[in-house]
Structures are given as C-alpha cells and as structure tokens.
C-alpha positions as CSV (number, residue, x, y, z in Angstrom):
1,X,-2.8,22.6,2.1
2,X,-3.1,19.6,-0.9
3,X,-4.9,16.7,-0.4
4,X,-3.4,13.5,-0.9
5,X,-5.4,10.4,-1.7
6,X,-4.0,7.1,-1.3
7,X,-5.6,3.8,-3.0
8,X,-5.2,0.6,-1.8
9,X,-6.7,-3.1,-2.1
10,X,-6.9,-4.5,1.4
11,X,-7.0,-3.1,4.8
12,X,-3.3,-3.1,5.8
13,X,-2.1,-2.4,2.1
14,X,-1.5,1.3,3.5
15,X,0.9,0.7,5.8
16,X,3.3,-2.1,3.7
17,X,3.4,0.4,0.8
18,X,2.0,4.2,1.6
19,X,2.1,4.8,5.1
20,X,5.3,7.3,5.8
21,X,4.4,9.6,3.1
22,X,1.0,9.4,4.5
23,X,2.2,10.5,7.7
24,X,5.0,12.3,6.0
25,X,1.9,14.4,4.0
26,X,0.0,15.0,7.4
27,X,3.0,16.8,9.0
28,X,3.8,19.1,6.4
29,X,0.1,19.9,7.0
30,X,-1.7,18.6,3.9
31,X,-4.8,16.6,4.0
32,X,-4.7,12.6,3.5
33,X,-7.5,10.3,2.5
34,X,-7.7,6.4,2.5
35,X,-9.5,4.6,-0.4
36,X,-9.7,0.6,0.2
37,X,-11.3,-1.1,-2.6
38,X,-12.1,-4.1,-0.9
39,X,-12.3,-5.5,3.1
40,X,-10.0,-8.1,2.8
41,X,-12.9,-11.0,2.9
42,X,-10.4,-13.6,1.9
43,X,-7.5,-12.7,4.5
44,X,-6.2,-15.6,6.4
45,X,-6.6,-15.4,10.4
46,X,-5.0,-18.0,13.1
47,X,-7.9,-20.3,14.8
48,X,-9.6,-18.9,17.5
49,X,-8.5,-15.6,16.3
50,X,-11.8,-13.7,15.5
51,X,-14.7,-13.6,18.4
52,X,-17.8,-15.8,17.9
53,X,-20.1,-14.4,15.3
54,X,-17.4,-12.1,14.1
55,X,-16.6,-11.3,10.5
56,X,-13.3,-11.0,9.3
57,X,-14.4,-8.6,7.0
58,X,-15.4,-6.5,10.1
59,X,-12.2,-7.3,12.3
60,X,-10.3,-6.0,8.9
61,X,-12.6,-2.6,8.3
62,X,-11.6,-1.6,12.7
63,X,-7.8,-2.3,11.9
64,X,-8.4,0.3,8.9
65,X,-9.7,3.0,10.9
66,X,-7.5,2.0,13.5
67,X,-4.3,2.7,11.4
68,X,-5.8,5.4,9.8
69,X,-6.2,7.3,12.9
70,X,-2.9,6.4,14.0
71,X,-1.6,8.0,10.5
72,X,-3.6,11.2,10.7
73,X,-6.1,10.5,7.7
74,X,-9.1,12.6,7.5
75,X,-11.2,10.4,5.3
76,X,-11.6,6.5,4.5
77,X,-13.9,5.2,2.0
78,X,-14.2,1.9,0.7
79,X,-15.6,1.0,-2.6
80,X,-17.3,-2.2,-1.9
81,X,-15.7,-5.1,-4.1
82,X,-14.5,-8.6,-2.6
83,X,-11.7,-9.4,-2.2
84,X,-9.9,-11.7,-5.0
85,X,-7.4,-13.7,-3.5
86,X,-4.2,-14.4,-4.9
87,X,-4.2,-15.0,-8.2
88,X,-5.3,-18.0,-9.8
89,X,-7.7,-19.2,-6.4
90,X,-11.3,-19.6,-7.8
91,X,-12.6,-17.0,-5.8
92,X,-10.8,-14.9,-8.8
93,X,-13.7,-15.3,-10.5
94,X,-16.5,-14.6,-8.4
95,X,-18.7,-11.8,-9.9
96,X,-18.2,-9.7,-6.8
97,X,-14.7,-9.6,-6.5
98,X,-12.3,-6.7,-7.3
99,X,-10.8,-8.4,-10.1
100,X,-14.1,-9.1,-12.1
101,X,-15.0,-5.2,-11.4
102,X,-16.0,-3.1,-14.6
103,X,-12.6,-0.9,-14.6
104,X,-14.4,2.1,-15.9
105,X,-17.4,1.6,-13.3
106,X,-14.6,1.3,-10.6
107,X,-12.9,3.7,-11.9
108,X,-15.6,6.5,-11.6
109,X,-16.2,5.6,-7.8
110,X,-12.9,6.7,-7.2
111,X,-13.1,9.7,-9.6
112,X,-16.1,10.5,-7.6
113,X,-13.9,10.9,-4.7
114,X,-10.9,12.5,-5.9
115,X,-13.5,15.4,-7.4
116,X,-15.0,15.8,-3.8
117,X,-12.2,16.2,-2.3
118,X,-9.9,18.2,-5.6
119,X,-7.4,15.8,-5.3
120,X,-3.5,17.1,-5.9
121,X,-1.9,13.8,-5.5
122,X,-3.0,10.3,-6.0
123,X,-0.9,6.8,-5.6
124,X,-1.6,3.7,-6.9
125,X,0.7,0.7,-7.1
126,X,2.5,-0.7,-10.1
127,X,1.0,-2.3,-13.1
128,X,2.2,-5.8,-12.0
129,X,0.3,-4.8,-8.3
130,X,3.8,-5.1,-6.8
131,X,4.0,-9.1,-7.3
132,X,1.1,-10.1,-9.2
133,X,-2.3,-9.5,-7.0
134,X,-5.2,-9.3,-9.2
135,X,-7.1,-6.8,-6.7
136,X,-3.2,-5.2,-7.0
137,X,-3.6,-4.8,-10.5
138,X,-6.3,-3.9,-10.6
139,X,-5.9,-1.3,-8.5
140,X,-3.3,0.1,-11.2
141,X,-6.0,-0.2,-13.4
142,X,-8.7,1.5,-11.8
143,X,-6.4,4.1,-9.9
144,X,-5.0,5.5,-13.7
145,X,-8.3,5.7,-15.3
146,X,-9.6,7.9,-12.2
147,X,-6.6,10.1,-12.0
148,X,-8.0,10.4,-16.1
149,X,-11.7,10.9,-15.5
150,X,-10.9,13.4,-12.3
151,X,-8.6,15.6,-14.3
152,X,-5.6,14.3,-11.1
153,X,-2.4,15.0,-12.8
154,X,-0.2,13.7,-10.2
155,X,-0.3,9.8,-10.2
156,X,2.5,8.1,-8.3
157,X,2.9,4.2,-8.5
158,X,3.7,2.8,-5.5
159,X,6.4,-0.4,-6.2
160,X,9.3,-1.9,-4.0
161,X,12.6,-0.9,-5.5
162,X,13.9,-4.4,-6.1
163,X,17.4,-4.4,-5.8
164,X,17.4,-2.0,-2.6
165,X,15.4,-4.6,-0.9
166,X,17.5,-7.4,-1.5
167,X,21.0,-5.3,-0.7
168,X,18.6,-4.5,2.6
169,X,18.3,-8.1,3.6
170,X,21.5,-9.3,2.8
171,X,23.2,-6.1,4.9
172,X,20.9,-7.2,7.9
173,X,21.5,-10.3,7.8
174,X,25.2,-9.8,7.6
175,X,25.2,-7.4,10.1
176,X,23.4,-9.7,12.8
177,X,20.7,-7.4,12.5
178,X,18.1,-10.5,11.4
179,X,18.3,-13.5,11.7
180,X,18.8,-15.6,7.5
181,X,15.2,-17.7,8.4
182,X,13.7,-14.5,9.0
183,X,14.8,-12.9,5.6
184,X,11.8,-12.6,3.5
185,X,12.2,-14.7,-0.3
186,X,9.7,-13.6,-3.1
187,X,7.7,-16.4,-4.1
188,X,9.3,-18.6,-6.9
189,X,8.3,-17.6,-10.7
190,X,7.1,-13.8,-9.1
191,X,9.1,-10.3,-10.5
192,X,8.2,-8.8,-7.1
193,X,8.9,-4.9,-7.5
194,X,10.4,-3.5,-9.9
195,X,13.9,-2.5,-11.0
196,X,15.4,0.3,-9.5
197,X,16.2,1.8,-13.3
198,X,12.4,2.3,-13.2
199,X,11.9,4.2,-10.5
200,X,11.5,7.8,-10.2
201,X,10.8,8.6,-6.9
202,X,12.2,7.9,-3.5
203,X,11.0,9.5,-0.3
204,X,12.9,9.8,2.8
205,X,10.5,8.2,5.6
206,X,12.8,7.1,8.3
207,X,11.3,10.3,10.7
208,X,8.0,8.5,10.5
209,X,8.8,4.7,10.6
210,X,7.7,4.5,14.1
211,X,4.4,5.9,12.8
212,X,4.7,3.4,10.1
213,X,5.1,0.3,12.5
214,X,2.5,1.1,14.8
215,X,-0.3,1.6,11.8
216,X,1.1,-2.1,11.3
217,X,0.7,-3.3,14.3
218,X,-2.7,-1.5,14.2
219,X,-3.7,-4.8,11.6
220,X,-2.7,-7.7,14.2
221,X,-5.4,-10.2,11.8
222,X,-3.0,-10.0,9.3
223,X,0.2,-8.5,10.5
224,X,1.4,-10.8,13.5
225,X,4.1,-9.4,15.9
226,X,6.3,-12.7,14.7
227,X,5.8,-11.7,11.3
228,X,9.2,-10.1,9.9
229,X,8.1,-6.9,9.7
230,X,7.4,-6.2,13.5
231,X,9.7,-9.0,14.3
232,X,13.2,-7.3,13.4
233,X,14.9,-5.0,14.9
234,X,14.4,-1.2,15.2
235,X,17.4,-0.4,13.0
236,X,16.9,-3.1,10.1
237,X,13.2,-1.7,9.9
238,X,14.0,2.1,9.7
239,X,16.6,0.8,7.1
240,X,14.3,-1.6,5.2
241,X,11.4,1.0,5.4
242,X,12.4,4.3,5.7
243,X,12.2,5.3,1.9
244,X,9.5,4.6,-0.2
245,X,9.8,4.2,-4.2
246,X,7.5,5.0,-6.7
247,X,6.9,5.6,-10.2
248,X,5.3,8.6,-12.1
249,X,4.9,8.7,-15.6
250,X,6.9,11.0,-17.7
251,X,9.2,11.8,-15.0
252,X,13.1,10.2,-15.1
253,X,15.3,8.3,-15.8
254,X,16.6,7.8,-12.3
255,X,15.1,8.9,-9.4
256,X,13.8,13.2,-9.9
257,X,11.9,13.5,-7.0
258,X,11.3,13.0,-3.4
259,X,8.3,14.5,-2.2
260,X,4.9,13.6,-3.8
261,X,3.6,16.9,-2.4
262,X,6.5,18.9,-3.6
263,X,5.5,22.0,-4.8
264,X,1.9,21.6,-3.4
C-alpha cells in the first residue's frame, strides 16, 4: 500500500480535477488523503440557500467530508487560509487569504503532512492554477516546495488537456449529446489548461466516473444539478471526464504514464 495525497484550494476542487484517481488509488488498495488549503469563504450560494445562522464556510467543510467519504479517503486536513477569490477581487489582498500566505510557511504545513503520512505520490495543479486562480497558483506554489521540504519525489500537476476538452464539447454537441448553450466557454483573455504537447500523464477513469459525479453532487453549494457538469448526459460525462491529465516534471514528451501509483 502507497499513500496518495491530494492538494487542493476549495472544497469541491477534488472532484473537478482529482477525484477518479482518487477513487482509482483507493481500489487498487492504496491509501488517499485530502488537503484543502482553504474553506471556500468566498463561494457564491443562491438566496435562501444556506440555513439561518449558517456559514458557508461550514456548509463547504460537510460537502468536503461528504465527498471524501464517498471517494474512500482516509484523512482530510485543511490548512486554514481564506479563500482569495478570483483574481484581481480585493479580497486578493486580504492578509488572511491563501494568496497573501508565506509560500514557505504554507509550504511546511503541508510537508508536515506528507512526513506523517510518508507520502509516495502528491498532485498539485499547474503553475497557471488551471486558468488563473490565485489560491490555484498558489497551490502550485506551495504543493512543489512541500513535495521539496518532504523529500516526495513524485509530484503530478493536475491541468485540463486543452485541446481534448474542446474536441470533447464539440463531439457532444454534434452528436446531440449536449445541448451548444450548455457547452462550457473559458472566460475571455484566460489560457485555461494547458496544451496537450505538455502533458505527460493521462489516466483512464471512466470505471470510476460514477464515483466521480456523486463526490460532485456531494458539493450541491457550489455544484448545482443544472450546472453542466451534472446536467449532461451519462455518456458525454464519462467521455468529458473519464481521463484525467497531468504533468510531472522530467517525464515526456507526450504522454509516459498512466498510473500515478504505478509501480507503488
């Protein structure tokens, strides 16, 4: 058994970028742990949405545990930071925020945990946080000087292969599989993902993207059944979803492996 750990920056983060070879890691028997550095403070949530008196901090930190369990993760830790918001909102620059955290003091609360629990395998997400995110970056930036401090060899960057996505949603669409209003378009002026030259790993997940969808729906405060994640069919998620890309340093060109725990 290895131990994978998985960092993200919000509650739900896990299951948009991680979750099948979380669940993927879990079935071949290894052990999984969730790392959030922040609880999603800055979230957006319909009206009405939250009960009275209720947080949506707290709402968030349930929907974690929630999906967690649902994934088969052993162990979620959260490091404490406030959210950021998207990049260039002034709550960028409050003191508490993820994005104004000392990188090397974050960065030793995560090594912390990857020593306690020998970490094999850690993912973080690219260094552009996918599309931009500070707390994404961030988490890029924190995540690779942990892996450093903890002595974890095996860093995998978790991105969105670019071009697969858009072939994806054009072969749905064409196929009367989604609807063209329901087609996700990356924000103008945003390199969302990266280019599929720079990946170097792609993981078969289509066996767990039912797994995958329910540790979505698991977040309902941020993932809403009309959003067009849950809202497509079976068949245009497994095929949106069902392989996960990432990047690991030193390793390519093109994509040399499909297992993060090979070998483990």
């Amino acid at each position: 058994m290895a131990t994978l750990v998985t960092f993200h920056a919000h509650p739900d983060d896990e299951c948009l970028r991680t979750a099948g070879v979380m669940a993927k890691a879990v079935a071949d028997g290894h052990r999984v742990v969730l790392v959030v550095a922040t609880r999603g403070e800055v979230g957006e949530v319909p009206e009405g949405f939250l009960a009275e008196g209720e947080q949506l901090w707290e709402r968030r930190v349930r929907e974690s545990h929630a999906a967690a369990e649902i994934l088969g993760v052993e162990r979620v830790e959260f490091l404490g930071y406030r959210d950021s918001g998207m990049m260039g909102e002034p709550t960028n620059d409050e003191p508490e925020c993820f994005w104004q955290a000392d990188v090397e003091k974050a960065a030793e609360q995560l090594a912390a945990i990857l020593r306690e629990e020998s970490a094999d395998v850690l993912t973080v997400y690219d260094d552009n946080g996918d599309y931009g995110h500070p707390d994404h970056i961030q988490v890029h930036r924190v995540g690779v000087r942990a892996a450093e401090l903890a002595g974890t060899a095996r860093v995998f960057q978790a991105t969105f292969n670019r071009e697969f996505m858009q072939r994806g949603f054009e072969t749905a669409v064409e196929q009367g599989l989604m609807p063209p209003e329901a087609a996700p378009k990356p924000p103008e002026n945003v390199e969302f993902g990266k280019p599929e030259a720079e990946i170097t790993a792609a993981v078969d997940v289509a066996k767990y993207v039912g797994v995958k969808r329910a540790a979505m729906r698991a977040h309902p405060s941020q993932i809403s059944e009309d959003m067009f994640m849950l809202a497509m069919p079976d068949d245009a998620f497994a095929f949106a979803f069902g392989t996960e890309w990432f990047i690991r340093t030193g390793q390519g060109p093109g994509i040399t492996e499909t297992d993060l725990m090979g070998g483990l």
